[in-house]
VMD Tcl script that draws the C-alpha trace (Angstrom):
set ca {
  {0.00 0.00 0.00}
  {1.39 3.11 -0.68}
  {2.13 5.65 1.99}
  {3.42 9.21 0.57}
  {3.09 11.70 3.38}
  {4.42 15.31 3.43}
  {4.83 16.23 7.15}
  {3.72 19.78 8.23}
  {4.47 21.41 11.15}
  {1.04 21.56 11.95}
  {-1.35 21.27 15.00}
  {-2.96 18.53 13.12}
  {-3.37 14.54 13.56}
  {-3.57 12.90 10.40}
  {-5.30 9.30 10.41}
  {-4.37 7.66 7.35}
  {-7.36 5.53 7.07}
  {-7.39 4.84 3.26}
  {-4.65 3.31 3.00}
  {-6.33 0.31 5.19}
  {-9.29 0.57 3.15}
  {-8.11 -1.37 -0.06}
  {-6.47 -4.26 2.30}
  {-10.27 -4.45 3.93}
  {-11.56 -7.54 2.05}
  {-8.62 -9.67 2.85}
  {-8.25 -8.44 6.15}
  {-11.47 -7.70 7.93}
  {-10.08 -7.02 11.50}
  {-8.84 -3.83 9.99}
  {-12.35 -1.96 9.97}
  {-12.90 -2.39 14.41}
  {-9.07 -1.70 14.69}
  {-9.24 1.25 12.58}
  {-12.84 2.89 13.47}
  {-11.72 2.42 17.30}
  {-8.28 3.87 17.04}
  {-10.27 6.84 15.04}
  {-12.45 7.45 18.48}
  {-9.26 7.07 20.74}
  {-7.46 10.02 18.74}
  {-10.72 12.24 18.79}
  {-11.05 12.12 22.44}
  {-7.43 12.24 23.10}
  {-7.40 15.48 21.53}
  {-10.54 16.56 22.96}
  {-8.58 15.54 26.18}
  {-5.35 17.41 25.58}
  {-7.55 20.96 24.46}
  {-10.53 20.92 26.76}
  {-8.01 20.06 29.39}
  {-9.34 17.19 31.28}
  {-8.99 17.78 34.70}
  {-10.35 15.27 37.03}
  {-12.27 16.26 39.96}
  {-14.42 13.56 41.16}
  {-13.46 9.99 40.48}
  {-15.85 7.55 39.76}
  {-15.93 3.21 40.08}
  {-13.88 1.30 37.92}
  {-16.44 -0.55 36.79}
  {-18.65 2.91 35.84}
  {-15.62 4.00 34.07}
  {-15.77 0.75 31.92}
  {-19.02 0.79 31.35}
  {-18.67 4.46 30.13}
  {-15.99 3.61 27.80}
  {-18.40 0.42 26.58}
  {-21.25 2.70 26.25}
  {-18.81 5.56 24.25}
  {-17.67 2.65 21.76}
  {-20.94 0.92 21.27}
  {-22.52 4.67 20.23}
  {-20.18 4.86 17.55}
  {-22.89 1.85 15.91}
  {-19.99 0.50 13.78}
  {-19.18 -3.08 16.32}
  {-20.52 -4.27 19.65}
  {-17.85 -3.94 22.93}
  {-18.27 -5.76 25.67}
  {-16.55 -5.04 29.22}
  {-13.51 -7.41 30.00}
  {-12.11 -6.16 33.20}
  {-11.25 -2.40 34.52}
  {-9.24 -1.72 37.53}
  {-6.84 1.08 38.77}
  {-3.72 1.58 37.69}
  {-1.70 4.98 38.86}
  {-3.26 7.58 38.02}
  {-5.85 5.88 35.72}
  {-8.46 3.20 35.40}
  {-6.73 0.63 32.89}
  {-10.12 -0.54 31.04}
  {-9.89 -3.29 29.02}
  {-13.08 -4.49 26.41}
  {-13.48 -6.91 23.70}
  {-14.86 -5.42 20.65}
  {-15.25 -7.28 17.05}
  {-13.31 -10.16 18.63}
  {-10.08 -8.48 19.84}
  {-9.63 -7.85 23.10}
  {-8.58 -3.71 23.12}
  {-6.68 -1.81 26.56}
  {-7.65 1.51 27.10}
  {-7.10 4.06 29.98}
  {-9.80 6.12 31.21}
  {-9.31 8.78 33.44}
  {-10.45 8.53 37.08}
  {-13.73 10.52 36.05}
  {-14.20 8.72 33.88}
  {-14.98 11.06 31.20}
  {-12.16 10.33 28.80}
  {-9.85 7.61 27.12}
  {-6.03 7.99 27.20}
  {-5.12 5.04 24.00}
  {-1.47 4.46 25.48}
  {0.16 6.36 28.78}
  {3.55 7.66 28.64}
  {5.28 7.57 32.28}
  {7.60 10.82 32.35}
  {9.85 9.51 35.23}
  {13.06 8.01 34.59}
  {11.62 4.82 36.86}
  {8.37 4.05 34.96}
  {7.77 1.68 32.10}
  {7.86 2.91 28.54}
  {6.88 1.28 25.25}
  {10.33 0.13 24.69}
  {11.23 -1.20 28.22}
  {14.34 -3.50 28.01}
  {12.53 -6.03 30.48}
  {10.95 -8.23 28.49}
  {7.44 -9.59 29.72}
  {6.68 -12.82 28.51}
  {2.89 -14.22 28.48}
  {3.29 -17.96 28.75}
  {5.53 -18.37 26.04}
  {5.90 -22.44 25.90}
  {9.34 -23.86 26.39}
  {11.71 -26.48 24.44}
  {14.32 -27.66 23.28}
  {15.00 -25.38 20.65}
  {12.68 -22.46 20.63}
  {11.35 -21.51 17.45}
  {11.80 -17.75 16.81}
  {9.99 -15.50 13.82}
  {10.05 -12.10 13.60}
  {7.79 -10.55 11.69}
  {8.67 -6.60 10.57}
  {7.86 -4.77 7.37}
  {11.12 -3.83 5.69}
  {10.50 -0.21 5.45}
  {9.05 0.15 9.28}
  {11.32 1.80 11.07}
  {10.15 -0.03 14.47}
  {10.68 -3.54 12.42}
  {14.48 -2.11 11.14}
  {15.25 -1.19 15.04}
  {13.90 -5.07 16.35}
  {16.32 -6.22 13.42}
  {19.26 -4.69 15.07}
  {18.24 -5.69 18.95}
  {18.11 -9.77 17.65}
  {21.13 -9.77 15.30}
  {23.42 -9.82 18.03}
  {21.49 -12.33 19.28}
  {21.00 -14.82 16.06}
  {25.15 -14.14 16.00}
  {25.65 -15.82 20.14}
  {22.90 -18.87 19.78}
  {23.76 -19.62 16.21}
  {22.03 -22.68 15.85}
  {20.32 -23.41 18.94}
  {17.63 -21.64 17.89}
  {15.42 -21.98 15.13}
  {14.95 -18.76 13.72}
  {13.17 -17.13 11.02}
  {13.23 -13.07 9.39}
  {9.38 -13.21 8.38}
  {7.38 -10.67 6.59}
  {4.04 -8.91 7.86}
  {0.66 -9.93 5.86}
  {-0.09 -6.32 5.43}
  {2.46 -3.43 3.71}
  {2.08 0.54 4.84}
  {4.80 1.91 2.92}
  {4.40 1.50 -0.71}
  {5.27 -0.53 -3.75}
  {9.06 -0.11 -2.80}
  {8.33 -2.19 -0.15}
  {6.55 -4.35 -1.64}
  {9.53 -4.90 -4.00}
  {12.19 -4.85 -0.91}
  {10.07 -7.29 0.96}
  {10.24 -9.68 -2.38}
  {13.47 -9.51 -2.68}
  {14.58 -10.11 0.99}
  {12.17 -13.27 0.65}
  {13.93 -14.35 -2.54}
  {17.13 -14.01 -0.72}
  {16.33 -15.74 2.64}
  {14.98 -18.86 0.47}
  {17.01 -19.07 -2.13}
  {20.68 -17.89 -1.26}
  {19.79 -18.32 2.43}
  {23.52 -18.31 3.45}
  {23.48 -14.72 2.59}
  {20.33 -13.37 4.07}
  {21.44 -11.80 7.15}
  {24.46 -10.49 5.94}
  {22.21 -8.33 3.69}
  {19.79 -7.52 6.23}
  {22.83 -6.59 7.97}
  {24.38 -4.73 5.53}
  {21.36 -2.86 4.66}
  {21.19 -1.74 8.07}
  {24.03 -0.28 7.99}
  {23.03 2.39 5.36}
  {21.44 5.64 6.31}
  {19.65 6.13 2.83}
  {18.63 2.40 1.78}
  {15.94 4.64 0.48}
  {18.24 4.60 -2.78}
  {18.19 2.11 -4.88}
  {21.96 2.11 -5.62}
  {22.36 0.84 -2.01}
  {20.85 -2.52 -2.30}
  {22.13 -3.11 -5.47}
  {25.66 -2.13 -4.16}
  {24.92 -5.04 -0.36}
  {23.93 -7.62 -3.15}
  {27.59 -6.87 -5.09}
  {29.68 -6.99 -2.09}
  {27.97 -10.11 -0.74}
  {28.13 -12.33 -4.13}
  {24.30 -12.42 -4.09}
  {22.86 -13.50 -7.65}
  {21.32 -10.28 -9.10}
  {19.64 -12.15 -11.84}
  {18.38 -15.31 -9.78}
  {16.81 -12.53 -7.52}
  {14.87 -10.65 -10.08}
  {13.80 -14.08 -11.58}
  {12.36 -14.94 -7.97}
  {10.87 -12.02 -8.06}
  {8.92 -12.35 -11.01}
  {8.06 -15.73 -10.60}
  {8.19 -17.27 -6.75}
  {7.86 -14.34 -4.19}
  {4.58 -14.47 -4.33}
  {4.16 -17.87 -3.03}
  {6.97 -17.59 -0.53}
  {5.10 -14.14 0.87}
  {1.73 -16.62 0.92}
  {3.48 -18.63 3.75}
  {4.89 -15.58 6.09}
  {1.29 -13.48 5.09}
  {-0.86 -17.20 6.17}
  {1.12 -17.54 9.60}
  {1.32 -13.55 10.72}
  {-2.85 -13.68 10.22}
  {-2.89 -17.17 12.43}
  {-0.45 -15.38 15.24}
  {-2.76 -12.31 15.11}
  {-0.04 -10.24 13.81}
  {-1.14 -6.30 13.80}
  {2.41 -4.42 13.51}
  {5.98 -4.40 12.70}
  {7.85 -5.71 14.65}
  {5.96 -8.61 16.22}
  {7.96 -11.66 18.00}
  {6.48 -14.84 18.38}
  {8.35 -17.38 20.38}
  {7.24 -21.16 20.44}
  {3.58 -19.88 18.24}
  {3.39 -16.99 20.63}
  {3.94 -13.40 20.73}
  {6.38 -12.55 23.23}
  {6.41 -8.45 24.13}
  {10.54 -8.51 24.63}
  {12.43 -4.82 24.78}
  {13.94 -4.06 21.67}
  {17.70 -4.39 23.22}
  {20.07 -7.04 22.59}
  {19.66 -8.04 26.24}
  {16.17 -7.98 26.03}
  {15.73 -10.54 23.50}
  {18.38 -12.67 24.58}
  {16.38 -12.89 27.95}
  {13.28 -12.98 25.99}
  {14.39 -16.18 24.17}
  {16.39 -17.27 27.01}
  {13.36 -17.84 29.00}
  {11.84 -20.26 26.18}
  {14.15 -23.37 26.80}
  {14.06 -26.51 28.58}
  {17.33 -26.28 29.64}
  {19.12 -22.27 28.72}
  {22.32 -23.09 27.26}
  {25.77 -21.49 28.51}
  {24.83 -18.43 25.98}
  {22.02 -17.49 28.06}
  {24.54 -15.93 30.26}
  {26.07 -13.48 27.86}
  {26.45 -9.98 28.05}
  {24.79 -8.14 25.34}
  {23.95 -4.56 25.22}
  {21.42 -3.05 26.77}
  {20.54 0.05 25.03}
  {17.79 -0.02 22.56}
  {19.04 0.87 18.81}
  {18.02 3.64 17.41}
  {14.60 2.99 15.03}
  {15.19 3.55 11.02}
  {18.20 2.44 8.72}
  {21.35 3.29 10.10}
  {23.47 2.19 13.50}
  {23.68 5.79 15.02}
  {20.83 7.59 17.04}
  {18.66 9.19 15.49}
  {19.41 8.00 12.21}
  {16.42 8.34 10.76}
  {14.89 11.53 11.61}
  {11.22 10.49 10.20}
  {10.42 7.52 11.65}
  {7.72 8.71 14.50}
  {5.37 9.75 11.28}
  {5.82 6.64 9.55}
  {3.02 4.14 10.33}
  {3.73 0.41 10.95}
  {0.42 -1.56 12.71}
  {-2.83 -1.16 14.07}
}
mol new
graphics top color blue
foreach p $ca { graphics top sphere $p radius 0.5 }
foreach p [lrange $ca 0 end-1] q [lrange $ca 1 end] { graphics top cylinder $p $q radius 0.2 }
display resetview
């Protein structure tokens, strides 16, 4: 899908709903993602100008039930109440609607939704937390990993470089797996990139991280000339590629597309460990921990020191790298 945005330095929030539109009739979950992110953004703003002050706190369970009532007035799905309860300074409210089951914070009046709290203290949890938090991710033997990342997203570029180090210590007690997203946000060049990494990874599969590597390392793989110049220096067959490309990326995309629907996949990235998603920081640390904690029996690797410090998000090694990637859109 293409996704050509000129960012203005504007007091404006810009929903890019058509872009989901055309993906709609092989992806139906998109329409109750999409229509209740739309009402989280309205109110948030409505929040953020009108104020929002809270003077009288109501129940947790009348703050749900506002929320349920809010979403269900919209008339485009039905939400049903999972569980609400307290959580700092808001009421973490949490309803299933068309299927999924949606977190919200409400504020202690429960007059408005806050879609995703940021802490501002140095002590609180953010997005990006290098403690992993695994949700009952099975253990074996060898833990099957898959990462699943659009190539363009700069979120699925920055998990790339946290698990690299990591691929590089366990080698081969892991089983592990670069897949691709069943939904694209940033145009046909992805599309193409997304191809040819497939192409790569299944038929000169010796030389797929090194490119994904090697891409990586360039701050404007936005060129062209770039890839074509990782896929010189690394021996990989230019002609084989484009031949894949024409004729057996498709089918190889079918497989990654089939099993990110089946895992529930909604962004880039999105590790699953063992068949299930595993929320791991972004850090080399963090993943290591976060596959760590799906063995049997951790090998001697487990113990490793890796870094700790998240890399920056976009193409490129060096913070702030890639100065766009906060506008650029990569889930639901």
């Amino acid at each position: 899908m293409a996704e050509s945005k000129e960012h203005k330095k504007e007091d404006v929030i810009e929903i890019p709903v058509g872009k989901y539109l055309s993906k709609m009739g092989k992806n139906p979950w998109i329409i109750s993602t999409v229509v209740l992110a739309i009402a989280l953004v309205v109110v948030l703003i409505i929040f953020m100008k009108g104020g929002g002050a809270t003077t009288t706190s109501v129940s947790s369970g009348e703050a749900g039930q506002n929320l349920v009532s809010f979403v269900n007035g919209l008339g485009q799905g039905n939400a049903v109440l999972v569980s609400s309860e307290k959580e700092g300074a808001l009421y973490k409210v949490t309803v299933k609607y068309n299927g999924q089951d949606v977190p919200v914070f409400v504020t202690l009046d429960g007059k408005y939704m806050v879609p995703q709290p940021v802490p501002l203290s140095s002590d609180g949890a953010t997005p990006q937390d290098d403690q992993p938090v695994q949700q009952d991710i099975p253990k074996s033997d060898k833990p099957v990993v898959e990462l699943f990342v659009m190539s363009y997203c700069p979120y699925g570029t920055q998990m790339e470089k946290g698990i690299l180090p990591v691929l590089s210590l366990m080698k081969d007690k892991i089983n592990f797996t670069l897949r691709y997203t069943h939904f694209t946000l940033h145009g046909e060049k992805e599309d193409t990139e997304n191809f040819r990494q497939l192409c790569i990874r299944q038929e000169q599969g010796a030389k797929f991280l090194p490119y994904i590597q090697c891409t990586l390392n360039s701050t404007d793989i936005y060129n062209p000339g770039n890839v074509t110049q990782c896929m010189k220096n690394l021996g990989i067959d230019s002609k084989k590629v484009d031949s894949c490309i024409a004729t057996k990326a498709q089918s190889y995309y079918d497989v990654d597309s089939e099993l990110s629907q089946g895992y529930g996949v909604q962004g880039s990235p999105t590790l699953v460990i063992n068949g299930v998603q595993s929320q791991s920081g972004r850090s080399p640390a963090a993943v290591l921990g976060a596959v760590c904690a799906a063995f049997n029996n951790a090998p001697a690797e487990c113990n490793s020191q890796l870094p700790t410090e998240t890399p920056s998000a976009g193409f490129g090694f060096n913070k702030g790298s890639s100065s766009d990637a906060a506008a650029i859109n990569c889930g639901f």
